[in-house]
C-alpha atoms as one frame of an Amber mdcrd trajectory, in Angstrom:
protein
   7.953  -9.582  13.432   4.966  -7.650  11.914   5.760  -5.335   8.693   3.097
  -2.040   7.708   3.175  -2.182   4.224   1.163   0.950   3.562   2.073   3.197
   6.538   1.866   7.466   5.928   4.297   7.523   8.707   5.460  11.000   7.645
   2.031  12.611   7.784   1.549  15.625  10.097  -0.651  13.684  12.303   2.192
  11.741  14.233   4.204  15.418  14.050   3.121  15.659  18.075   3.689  12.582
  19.486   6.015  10.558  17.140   8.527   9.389  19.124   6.218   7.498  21.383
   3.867   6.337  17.794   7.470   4.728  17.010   7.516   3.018  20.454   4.277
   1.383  20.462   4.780   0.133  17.235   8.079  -1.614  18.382   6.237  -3.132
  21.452   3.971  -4.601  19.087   6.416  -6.443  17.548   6.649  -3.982  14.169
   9.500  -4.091  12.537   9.567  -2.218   9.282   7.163   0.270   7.820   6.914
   0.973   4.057   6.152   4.368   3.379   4.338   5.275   0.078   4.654   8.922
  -1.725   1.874  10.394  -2.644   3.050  13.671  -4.532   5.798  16.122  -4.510
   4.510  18.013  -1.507   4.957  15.388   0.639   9.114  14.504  -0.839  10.943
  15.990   1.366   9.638  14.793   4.696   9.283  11.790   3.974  12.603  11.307
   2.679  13.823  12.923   6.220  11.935  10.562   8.177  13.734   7.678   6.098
  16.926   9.095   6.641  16.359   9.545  10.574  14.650   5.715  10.104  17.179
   3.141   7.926  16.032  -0.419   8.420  12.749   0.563   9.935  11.061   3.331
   7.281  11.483   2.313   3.761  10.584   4.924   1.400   8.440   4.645  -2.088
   7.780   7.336  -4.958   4.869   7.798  -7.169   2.036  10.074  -8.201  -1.342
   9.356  -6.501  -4.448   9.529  -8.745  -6.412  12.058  -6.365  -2.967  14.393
  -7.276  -3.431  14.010 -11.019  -4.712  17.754 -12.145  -3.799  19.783 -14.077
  -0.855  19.603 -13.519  -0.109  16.252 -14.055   2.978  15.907 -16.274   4.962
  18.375 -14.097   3.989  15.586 -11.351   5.061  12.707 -13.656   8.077  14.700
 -14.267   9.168  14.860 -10.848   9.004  10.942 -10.325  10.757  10.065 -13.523
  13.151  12.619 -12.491  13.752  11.742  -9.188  13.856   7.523  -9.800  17.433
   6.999  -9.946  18.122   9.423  -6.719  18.188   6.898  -4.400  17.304   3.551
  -3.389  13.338   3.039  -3.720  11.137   0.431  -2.176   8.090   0.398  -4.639
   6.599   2.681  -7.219   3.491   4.302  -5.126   1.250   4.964  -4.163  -0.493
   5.218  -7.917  -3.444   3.998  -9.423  -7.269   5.140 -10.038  -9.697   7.498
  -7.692 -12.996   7.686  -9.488 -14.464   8.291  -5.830 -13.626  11.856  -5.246
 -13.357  13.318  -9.230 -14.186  11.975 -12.571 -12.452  15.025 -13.933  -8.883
  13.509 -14.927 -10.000   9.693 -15.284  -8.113   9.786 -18.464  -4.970  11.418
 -17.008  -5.365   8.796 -14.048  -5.299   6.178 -16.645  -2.470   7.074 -18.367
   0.036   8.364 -15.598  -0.930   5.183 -13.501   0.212   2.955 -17.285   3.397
   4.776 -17.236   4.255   4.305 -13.759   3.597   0.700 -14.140   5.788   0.792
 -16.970   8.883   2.869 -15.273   8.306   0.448 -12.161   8.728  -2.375 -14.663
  12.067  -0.994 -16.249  13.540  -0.555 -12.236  12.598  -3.736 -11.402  10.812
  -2.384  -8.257   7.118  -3.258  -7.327   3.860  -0.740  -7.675   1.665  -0.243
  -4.766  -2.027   0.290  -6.242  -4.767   2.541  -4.655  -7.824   1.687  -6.287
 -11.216   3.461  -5.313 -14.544   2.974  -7.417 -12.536   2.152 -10.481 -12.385
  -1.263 -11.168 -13.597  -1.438 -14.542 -10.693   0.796 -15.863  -8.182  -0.965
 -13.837  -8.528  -3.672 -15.707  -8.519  -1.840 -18.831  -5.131  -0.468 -18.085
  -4.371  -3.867 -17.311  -5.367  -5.147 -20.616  -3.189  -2.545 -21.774  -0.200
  -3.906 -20.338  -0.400  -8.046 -20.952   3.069  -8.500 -21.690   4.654  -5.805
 -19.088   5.928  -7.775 -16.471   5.236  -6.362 -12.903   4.858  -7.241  -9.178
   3.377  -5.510  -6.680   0.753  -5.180  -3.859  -3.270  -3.757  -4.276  -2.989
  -1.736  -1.576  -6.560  -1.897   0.778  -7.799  -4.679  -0.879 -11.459  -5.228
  -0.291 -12.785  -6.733  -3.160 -14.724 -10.423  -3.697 -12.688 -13.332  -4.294
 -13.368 -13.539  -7.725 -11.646 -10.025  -8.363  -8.799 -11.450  -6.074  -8.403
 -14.857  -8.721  -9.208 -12.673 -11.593  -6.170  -9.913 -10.754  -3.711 -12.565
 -10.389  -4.280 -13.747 -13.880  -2.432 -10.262 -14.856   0.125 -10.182 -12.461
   2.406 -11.263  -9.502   0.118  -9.242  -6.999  -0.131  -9.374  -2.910  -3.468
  -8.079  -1.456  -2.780  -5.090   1.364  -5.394  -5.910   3.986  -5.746  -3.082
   6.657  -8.356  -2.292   9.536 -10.943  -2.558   7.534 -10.981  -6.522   7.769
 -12.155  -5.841  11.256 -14.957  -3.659  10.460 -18.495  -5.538  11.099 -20.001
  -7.233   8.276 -16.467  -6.167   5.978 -16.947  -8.232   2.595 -12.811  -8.641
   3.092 -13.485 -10.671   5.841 -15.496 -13.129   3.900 -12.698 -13.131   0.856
 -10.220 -13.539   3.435 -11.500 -16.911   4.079 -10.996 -18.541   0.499  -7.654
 -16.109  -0.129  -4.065 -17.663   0.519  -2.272 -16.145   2.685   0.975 -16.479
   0.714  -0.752 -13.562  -1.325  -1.537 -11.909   1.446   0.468  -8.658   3.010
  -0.755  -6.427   6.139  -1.362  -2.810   6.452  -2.734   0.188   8.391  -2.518
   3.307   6.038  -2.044   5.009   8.951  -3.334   7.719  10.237  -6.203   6.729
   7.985  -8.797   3.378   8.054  -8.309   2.503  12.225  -9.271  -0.656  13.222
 -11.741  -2.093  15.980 -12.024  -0.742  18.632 -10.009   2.382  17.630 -12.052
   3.050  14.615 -12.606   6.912  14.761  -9.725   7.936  15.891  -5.744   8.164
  14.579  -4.315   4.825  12.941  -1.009   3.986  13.410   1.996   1.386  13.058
   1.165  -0.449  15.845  -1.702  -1.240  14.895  -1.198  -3.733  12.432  -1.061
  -6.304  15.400  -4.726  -5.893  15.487  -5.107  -6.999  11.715  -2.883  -9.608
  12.219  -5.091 -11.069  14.989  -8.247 -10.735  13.068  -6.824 -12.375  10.074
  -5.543 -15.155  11.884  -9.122 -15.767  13.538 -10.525 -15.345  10.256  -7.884
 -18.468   8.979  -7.903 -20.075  12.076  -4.433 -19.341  12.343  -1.647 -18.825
  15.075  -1.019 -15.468  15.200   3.184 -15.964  14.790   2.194 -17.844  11.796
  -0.151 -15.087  10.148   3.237 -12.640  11.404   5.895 -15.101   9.651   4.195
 -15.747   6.102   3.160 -12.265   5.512   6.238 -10.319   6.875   8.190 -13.079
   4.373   5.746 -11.566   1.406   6.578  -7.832   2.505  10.621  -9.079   2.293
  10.648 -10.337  -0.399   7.785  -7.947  -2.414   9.815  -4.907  -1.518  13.430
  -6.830  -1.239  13.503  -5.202   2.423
């Protein structure tokens, strides 16, 4: 069995066709996606698409750093609010986006510290989206020596020294997605060095589409094809790359 661990499975992109999205990613031998929140605006549908989903769609809450504005504590609000509602499967998606906006670096800093610390308190695991930001990750991170916390760096594509480095503040997996497939993808070159007990797979769907659908919609089902490039890249039966990291997703998320 294959598990997304990053899958927007909710987003208006699979609106059209998602019934048959859902049976491709079954033929490929999916068998749980994990579903990060992004922001209020996005709650409620994804919380319907859980309900209509149990033991396949597993849903997460959190504030994303590209929705930190202005109004960022009302955001915060709603998450801390909203926590004990229901069983959650990870605090995320949250981190740093220094990509898009410098603007609210600041606010990203601090509602990303607090999430870490809520996720802490509900023994659940974060989900990080990092993006041009490195530096102040690991600020934050200095911040928080003592906090203990799990979770999963979403898209991972840094060296392998920023892989050894993060684990020195934390129980972290590494999310790796389509982009391990992309030609001449530093990733690939980590990948080779990284364990794959730290390792967990990912599409972000409908975003980041692998080779040789790269341009057009990601989805579930395509995880198979990051599988099959990772276990090239380990030299690697596939079923084995599909056992260890699914057993990483299970017990990351307590699926």
């Amino acid at each position: 069995m294959l598990t997304d661990t990053h899958c927007h499975l909710y987003d208006e992109a699979f609106q059209p066709d998602f019934e048959a999205v859902l049976a491709r990613a079954r033929e490929a031998g999916v068998g749980a996606c994990v579903m990060p929140g992004i922001d209020r605006s996005c709650h409620e549908t994804m919380l319907a698409v859980a309900d209509a989903l149990p033991g396949f769609a597993f849903p997460c809450i959190g504030l994303h750093p590209t929705s930190v504005g202005e109004n960022w504590p009302e955001e915060l609000d709603f998450v801390k609010t909203h926590l004990g509602d229901r069983r959650w499967y990870a605090v995320g998606e949250i981190g740093l986006d220094e990509y898009w906006s410098k603007e609210y670096v600041k606010e990203q800093m601090r509602v990303l510290e607090e999430q870490i610390v809520l996720a802490s308190r509900a023994d659940l695991p974060v989900i990080i989206h990092l993006r041009e930001a490195t530096d102040d990750f690991f600020r934050v991170l200095e911040g928080l020596r003592g906090v203990d916390f799990r979770g999963v760096m979403h898209a991972y594509s840094g060296s392998y020294e920023t892989y050894r480095r993060l684990l020195t503040y934390a129980d972290f997996k590494f999310g790796i997605g389509g982009v391990v497939t992309y030609k001449n993808a530093g990733i690939a070159a980590a990948m080779e060095k990284m364990s794959l007990q730290d390792v967990v797979l990912e599409t972000d769907c409908p975003w980041l589409t692998p080779v040789p659908f790269r341009g057009k919609r990601n989805e579930p089902a395509h995880v198979r094809l990051v599988a099959e490039k990772i276990a090239q890249i380990k030299r690697l039966p596939l079923e084995e790359v599909a056992a260890v990291t699914t057993a990483q997703a299970q017990s990351l998320f307590k699926l």
